[in-house]
N, C-alpha and C positions, 0 to 999 in steps of 0.2 A: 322148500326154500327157493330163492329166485336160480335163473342159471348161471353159472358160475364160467366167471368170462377170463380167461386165461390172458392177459396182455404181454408175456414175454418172460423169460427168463433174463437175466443180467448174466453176462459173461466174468469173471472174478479174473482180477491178473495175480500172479501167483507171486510171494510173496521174495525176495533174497532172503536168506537164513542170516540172523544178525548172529544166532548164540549157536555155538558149537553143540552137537548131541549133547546130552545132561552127562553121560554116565562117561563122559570126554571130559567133560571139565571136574566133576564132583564124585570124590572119595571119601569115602570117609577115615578122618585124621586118626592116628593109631593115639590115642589119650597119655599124653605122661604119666598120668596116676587114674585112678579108678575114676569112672564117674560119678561114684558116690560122694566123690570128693568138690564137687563142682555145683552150680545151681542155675537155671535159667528163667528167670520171669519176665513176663510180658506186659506192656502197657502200651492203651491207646491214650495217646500224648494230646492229640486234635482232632475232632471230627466236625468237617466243615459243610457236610450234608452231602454233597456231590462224592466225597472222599476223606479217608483218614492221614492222621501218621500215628506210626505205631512204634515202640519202641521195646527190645530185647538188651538184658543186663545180664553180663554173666561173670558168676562169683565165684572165686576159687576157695571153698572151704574147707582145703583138708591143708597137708602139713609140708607139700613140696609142690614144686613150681607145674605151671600147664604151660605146656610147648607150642599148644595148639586147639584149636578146639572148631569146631560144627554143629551149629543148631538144626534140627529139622523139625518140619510141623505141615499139618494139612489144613487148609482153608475149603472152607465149603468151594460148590461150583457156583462163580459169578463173584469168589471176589478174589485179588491177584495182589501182588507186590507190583506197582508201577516204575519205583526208581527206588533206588537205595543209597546207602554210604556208610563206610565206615567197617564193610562186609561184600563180600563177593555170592550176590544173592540168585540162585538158579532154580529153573521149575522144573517138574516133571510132571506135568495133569497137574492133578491141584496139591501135587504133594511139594516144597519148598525146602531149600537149602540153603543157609546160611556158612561158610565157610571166613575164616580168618585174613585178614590183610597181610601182608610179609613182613607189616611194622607192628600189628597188635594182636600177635598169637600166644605172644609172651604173658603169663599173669602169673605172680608171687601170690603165695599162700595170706589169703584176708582180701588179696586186691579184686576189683571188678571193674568192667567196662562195659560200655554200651553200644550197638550199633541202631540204628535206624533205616526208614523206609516211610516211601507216601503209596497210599494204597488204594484200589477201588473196588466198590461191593459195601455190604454191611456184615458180615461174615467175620467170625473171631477165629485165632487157630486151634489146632486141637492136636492130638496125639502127638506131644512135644519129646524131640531126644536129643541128650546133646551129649556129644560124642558115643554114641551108640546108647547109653543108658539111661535113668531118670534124668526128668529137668529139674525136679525139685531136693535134688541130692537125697532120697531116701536110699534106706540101706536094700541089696538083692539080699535074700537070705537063702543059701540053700537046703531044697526042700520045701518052699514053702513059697507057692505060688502067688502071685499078685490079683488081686481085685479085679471083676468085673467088672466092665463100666455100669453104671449107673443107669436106668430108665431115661428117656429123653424130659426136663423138667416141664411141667403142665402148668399156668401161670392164669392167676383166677383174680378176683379183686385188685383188678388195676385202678389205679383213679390217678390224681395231677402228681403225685410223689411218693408213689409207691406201689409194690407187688407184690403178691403171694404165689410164691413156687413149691411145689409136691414134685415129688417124683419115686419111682419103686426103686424096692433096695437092690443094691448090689451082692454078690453071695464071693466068697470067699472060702477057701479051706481050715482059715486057721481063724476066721470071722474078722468083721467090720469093725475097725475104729471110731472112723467119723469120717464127713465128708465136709470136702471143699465146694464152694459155692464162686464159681465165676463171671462176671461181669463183662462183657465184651474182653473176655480174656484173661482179662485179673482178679486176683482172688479178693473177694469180699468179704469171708465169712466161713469159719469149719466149726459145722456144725455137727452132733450127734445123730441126730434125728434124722426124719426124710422131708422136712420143711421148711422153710426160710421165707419170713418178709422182708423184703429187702426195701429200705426207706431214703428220703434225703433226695429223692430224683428229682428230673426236670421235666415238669408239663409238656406235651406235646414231642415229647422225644423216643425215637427209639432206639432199645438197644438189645442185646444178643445175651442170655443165659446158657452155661452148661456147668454140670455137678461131675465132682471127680470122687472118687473114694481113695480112703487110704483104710489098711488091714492095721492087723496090732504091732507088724513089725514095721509098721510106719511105710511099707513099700504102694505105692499108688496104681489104680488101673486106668485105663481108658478115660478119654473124656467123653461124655455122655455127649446123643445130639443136642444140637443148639434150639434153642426158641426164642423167638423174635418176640418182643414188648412192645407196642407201641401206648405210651402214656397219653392218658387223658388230658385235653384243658390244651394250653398253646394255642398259636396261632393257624396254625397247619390243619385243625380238626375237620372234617368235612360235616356240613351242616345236618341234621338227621333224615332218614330219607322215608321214615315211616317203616309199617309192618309188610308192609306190598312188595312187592319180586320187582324189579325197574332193569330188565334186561335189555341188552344192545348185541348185536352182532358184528362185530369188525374182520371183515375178510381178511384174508391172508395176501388177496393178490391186490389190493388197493394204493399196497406201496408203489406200486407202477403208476399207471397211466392217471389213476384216479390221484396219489404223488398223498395217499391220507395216512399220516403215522400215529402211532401212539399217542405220542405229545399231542395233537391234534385234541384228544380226549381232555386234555389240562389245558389248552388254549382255550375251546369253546367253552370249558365251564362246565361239558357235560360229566365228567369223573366224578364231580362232588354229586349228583344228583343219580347216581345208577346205582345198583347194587351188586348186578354181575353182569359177566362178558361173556359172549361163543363167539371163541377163536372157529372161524371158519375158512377153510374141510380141514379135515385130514381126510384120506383116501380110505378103501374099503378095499384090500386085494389080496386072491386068492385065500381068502376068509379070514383075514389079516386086517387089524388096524393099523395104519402106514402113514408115514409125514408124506406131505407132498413135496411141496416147493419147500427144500432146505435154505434153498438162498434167504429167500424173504424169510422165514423161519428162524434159523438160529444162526445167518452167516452175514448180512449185509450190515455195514458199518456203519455207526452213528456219529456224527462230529457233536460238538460239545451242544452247538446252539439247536440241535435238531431231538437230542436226547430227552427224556424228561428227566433224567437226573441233573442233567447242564454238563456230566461228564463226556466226554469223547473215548470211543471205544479204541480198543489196542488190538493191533494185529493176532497179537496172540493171545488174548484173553481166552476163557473155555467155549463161551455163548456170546452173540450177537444178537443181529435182526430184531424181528419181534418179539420172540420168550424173551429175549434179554429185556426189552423196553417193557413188555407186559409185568412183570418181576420190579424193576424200577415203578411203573404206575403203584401196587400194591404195597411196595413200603412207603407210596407217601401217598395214597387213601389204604387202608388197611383193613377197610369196609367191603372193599370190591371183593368179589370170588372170580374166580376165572374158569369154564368148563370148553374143553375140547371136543368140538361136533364135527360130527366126522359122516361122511355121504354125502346130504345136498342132491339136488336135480340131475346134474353128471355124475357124481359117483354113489348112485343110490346100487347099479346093477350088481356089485359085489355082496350084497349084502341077503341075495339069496345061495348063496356058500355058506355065508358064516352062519346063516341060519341052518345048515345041515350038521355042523358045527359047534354051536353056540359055545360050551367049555373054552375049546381051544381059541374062538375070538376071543370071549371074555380077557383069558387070560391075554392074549396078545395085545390087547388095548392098555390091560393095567400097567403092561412092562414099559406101553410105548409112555404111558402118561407117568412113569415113575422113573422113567430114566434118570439115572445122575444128573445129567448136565441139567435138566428142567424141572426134577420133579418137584421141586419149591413153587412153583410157576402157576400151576393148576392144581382146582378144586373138584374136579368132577370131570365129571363125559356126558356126550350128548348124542343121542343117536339123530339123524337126519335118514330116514328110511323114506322116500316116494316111490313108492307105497308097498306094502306087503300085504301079498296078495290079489295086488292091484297093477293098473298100468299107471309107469311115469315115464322118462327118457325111454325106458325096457320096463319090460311085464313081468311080474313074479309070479311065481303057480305055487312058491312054498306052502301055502295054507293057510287059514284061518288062525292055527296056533301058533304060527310060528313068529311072531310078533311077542305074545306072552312069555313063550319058551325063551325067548332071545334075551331081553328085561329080564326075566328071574337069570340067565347067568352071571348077566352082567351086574346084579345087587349082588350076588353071589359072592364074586371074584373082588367087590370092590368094597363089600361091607357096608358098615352103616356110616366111614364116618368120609364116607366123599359122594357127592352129589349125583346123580344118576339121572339122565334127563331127555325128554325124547320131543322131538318136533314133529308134529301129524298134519295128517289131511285135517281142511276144515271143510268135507264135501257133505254138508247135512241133507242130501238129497236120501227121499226112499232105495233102498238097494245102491246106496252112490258107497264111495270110499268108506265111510265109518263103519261102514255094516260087513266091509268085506274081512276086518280084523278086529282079535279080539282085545280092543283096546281097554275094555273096562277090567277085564281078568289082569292085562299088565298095569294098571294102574298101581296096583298096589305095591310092585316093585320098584317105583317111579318117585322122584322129587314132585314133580307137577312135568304136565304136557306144555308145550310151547303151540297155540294152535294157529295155527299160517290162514288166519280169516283175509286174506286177502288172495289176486290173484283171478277171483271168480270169473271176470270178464277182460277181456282185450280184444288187442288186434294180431291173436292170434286165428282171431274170428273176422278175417279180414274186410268183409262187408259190413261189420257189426251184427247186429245191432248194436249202437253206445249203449254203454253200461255203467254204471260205478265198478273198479275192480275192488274195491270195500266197503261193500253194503253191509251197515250192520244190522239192519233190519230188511222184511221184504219188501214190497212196494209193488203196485199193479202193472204190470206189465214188464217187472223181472224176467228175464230170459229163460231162466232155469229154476223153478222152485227148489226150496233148500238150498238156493250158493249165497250166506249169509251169517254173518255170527250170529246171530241169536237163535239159528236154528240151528248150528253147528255147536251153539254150546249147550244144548237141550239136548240134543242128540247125546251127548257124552256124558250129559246128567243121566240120563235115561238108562244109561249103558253103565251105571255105578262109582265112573268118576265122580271125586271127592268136589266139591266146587274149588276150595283152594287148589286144586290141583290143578288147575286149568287158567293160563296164562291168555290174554286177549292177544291177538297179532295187528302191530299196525306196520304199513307201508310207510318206510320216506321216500316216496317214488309215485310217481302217476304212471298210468297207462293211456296210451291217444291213440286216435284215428284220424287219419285225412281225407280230403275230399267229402265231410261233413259237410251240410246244410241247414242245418237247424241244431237251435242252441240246448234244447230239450233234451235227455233222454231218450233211446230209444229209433235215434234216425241210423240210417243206411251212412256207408263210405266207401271208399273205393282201394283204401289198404292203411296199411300202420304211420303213423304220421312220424318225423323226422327225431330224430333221438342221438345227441352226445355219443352215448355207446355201442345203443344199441334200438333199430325202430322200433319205437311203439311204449318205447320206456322211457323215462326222463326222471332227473332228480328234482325233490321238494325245492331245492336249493337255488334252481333253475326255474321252474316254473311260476312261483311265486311272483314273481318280475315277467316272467317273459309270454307268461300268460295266467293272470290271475282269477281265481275264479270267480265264476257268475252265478253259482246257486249250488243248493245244496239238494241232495237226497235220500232219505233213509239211512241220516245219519253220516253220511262222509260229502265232502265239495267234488262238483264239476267247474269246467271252463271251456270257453268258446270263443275262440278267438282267430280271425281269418275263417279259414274253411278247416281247422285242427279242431277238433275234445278230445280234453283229457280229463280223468279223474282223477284226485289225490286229497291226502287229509292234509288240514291247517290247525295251525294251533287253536283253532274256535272248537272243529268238530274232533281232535283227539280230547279235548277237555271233556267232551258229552260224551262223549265215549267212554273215558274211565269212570265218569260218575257212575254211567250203567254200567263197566265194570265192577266197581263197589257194590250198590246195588244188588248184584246175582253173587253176590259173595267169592267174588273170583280171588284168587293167590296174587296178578296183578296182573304187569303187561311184559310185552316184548314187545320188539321192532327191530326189522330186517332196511336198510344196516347204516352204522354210523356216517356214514361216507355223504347222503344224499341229504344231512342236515344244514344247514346256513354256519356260518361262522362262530355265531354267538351261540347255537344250540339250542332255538328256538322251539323245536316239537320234544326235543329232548326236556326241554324246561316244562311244556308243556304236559308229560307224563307226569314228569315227576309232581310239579300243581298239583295235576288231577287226581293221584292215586293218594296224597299226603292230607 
């Protein structure tokens, strides 16, 4: 993958404390009467897409007065109580406390009251108590233990106004009654069984399922995890994107200098047309998968117009930055997957550690990618290895197997039902990169490869010769036999990768030289020609206009223009490109990275065209 260009950390000014410690303002009220006596339920009142309001009732059902009372409940990570009334509402992580006003702590026996809140997230609550005990006034009985929660519900046959939820039973000591079925928090439906279709919805909407149980003494357990719906039909649907892989890269440090956000992905149009993301790096240390930049990551703030949800983030929410914006992208396309790739050109050198290792990586990639605060976030992981085996930034001497070994732990630790994904050399040369590891043995622990066919030439070769830096085929007077997709994806055929397995790599970026002479292929220069970021590199976005090209070859465009060539694909040659993708039966495409596209998402549209 290209090198990964660091523009700056942001300094954070540290916040004043508005709320006093939790555990300073919030006790829990001693109950006048039991809380069997009492009941609390939950409704979401509006849901305006950016945000809810939610509203909590509580019922005094037994036969003497309540002096006082305290709701509590946990909210997933990412979604929070913004304002309240009517109740003195405090956080602690994502656990929430509702305490009484000094004018309506008071409730007679039958009476009930309400308080409210506007909230953000799409996140229902869950393990509800009020004043220490059930919310649903069931009886404690002693002796005789309360219900397991429930399996997380699994939601199958969605269409414009309806669902079908399964989930595994719950066990109990004194056995299963039935179970509650809730709706972004409110009950729908108690059922016997472990099934529920749930009808009467609204096309194009989403909403939040979890199942409670209750035993035969009516006492209830836990609420089960939540699972997101999102219904078919609406306006919102993202158009179909085909059977082909339409992956993008979006760096992590692009919120700087390059100033490209999330939203950016819902402006140009390219979200409805991809299928997955690689969040890129995460770091590789001490044989450790590691976040890098937490700023841009999970801390830097969003104002409302800059968001894709159009919400504005709160100082105190759990998550910001990017997960937080990546998580907002997914609930409104719900097509996209997300996989965290982790290495890249600069941080590939840790990665002969983790390969002495491999178990204890494994496992420390799953923790990093399942963390509370994110693990909603992402689909999968991606390895970014240059090269095992081989030389990149630094030279690995791990081995031949060690590449295999690493993949099988990593399916290992992370099962079958998250993504597993690795980005390779595309060096089809005799004895070049492919040959140095056993890529076709780790295939078979692999979603598909991401192959980096570009790259092949520049001005890193500072007298040139010009070259295409993605040549999809060869052509007489190529520089290096084998620096080529088409002999890079033979090579991987050859070697027992799957063809689906095997992703095409396109460049949004050209590569140039200066002090050219000739507009041909193949002439002399005198070093790397002028580049935005960085010489000898330049965006699609840029060049297009500022130097367009004059011809093609072997499949990808050049340009000459002054005494500059540069290479880079256009929406003409990534279209012939994915045809002969199609063609060799490939899985689809990637391209390295969103940032270097035009506004409207012109190459991106073009994948997607071509692969559909």
């Amino acid at each position: 993958m290209r090198l990964r260009r660091r523009l700056g950390h942001r300094a954070i000014a540290g916040f004043t404390t508005l709320l006093l410690p939790f555990a300073a303002l919030v006790g829990l009220a001693s109950p006048a009467s039991a809380a069997t006596s009492a009941t609390a339920t939950y409704a979401k009142t509006q849901d305006w897409g950016t945000g809810f309001e939610g509203k909590w009732t509580v019922k005094n059902t037994g036969t003497t007065a309540l002096s006082s009372w305290t709701v509590e409940w946990d909210f997933p990570s990412g979604t929070s109580v913004t304002s309240a009334w009517d109740a003195d509402v405090t956080s602690s992580g994502t656990h929430w406390t509702a305490k009484n006003k000094s004018w309506n702590g008071t409730l007679a026996p039958g009476a009930s009251l309400s308080f409210g809140f506007n909230g953000a997230g799409a996140g229902s609550p869950s393990n509800c108590k009020l004043n220490g005990g059930s919310c649903d006034g069931g009886p404690t009985v002693p002796g005789d233990s309360a219900p397991s929660a429930p399996g997380k519900p699994t939601a199958s046959d969605i269409t414009n106004t309806s669902v079908k939820l399964a989930w595994s039973a719950a066990t109990d000591d004194k056995g299963i009654k039935n179970y509650d079925v809730l709706r972004d928090g409110a009950k729908v439906a108690t059922v016997t069984g472990t099934s529920y279709s749930d009808t009467g919805l609204t096309a194009g909407t989403d909403y939040s399922y979890t199942v409670q149980a209750r035993d035969t003494a009516d006492q209830t357990g836990p609420v089960s995890g939540a699972t997101a719906v999102h219904t078919t039909g609406g306006t919102t649907d993202p158009p179909p994107t085909g059977d082909k892989v339409k992956l993008g890269y979006f760096t992590e440090w692009g919120v700087y200098g390059r100033n490209y956000h999330v939203k950016n992905l819902v402006s140009s149009g390219s979200a409805s047309k991809i299928t997955h993301i690689n969040y890129a790096f995460g770091n590789v240390k001490g044989g450790k998968c590691t976040l890098d930049d937490s700023y841009a990551a999970t801390d830097k703030a969003y104002t409302a117009d800059q968001s894709v949800s159009g919400t504005a983030d709160t100082w105190d929410q759990p998550l910001r930055g990017n997960f937080n914006q990546l998580r907002q992208l997914k609930a409104k396309y719900p097509n996209i997957k997300v996989l965290w790739s982790f290495g890249g050109w600069t941080y590939s050198g840790g990665f002969g550690e983790a390969a002495a290792n491999p178990a204890a990586f494994a496992a420390s990639c799953k923790a990093l990618v399942e963390d509370p605060r994110w693990a909603d976030v992402f689909d999968g992981i991606d390895i970014d290895w240059e090269y095992p085996n081989a030389c990149g930034l630094t030279c690995d001497t791990s081995g031949f197997s060690s590449f295999k070994t690493l993949t099988q732990a990593l399916r290992t630790e992370f099962g079958s039902n998250y993504l597993v994904t690795a980005a390779i050399t595309a060096d089809g040369s005799s004895g070049g990169k492919i040959d140095a590891a056993d890529y076709g043995g780790a295939s078979q622990y692999l979603d598909w490869y991401n192959v980096m066919t570009y790259d092949y030439f520049g001005a890193f070769n500072a007298q040139g010769p010009t070259a295409p830096h993605s040549p999809l085929t060869s052509y007489s007077g190529i520089p290096t036999a084998g620096f080529n997709s088409a002999d890079a994806i033979a090579k991987l055929k050859s070697k027992g990768v799957a063809s689906k397995k095997l992703l095409l790599g396109i460049g949004f970026y050209g590569r140039g030289w200066t002090g050219v002479t000739q507009a041909a292929p193949g002439g002399s220069a005198t070093g790397a020609a002028p580049g935005t970021y960085e010489a000898g590199i330049e965006d699609y976005k840029i060049l297009k206009t500022s130097c367009p090209a004059t011809g093609t070859i072997a499949g990808t465009a050049y340009a000459y223009c002054g005494n500059n060539w540069w290479s880079y694909d256009t929406p003409a040659t990534i279209g012939s490109k994915m045809t002969w993708a199609k063609n060799q039966g490939l899985g689809g495409a990637f391209f390295w990275e969103f940032s270097g596209d035009t506004t409207n998402g012109e190459l991106v549209t073009a994948i997607n065209n071509g692969l559909n």
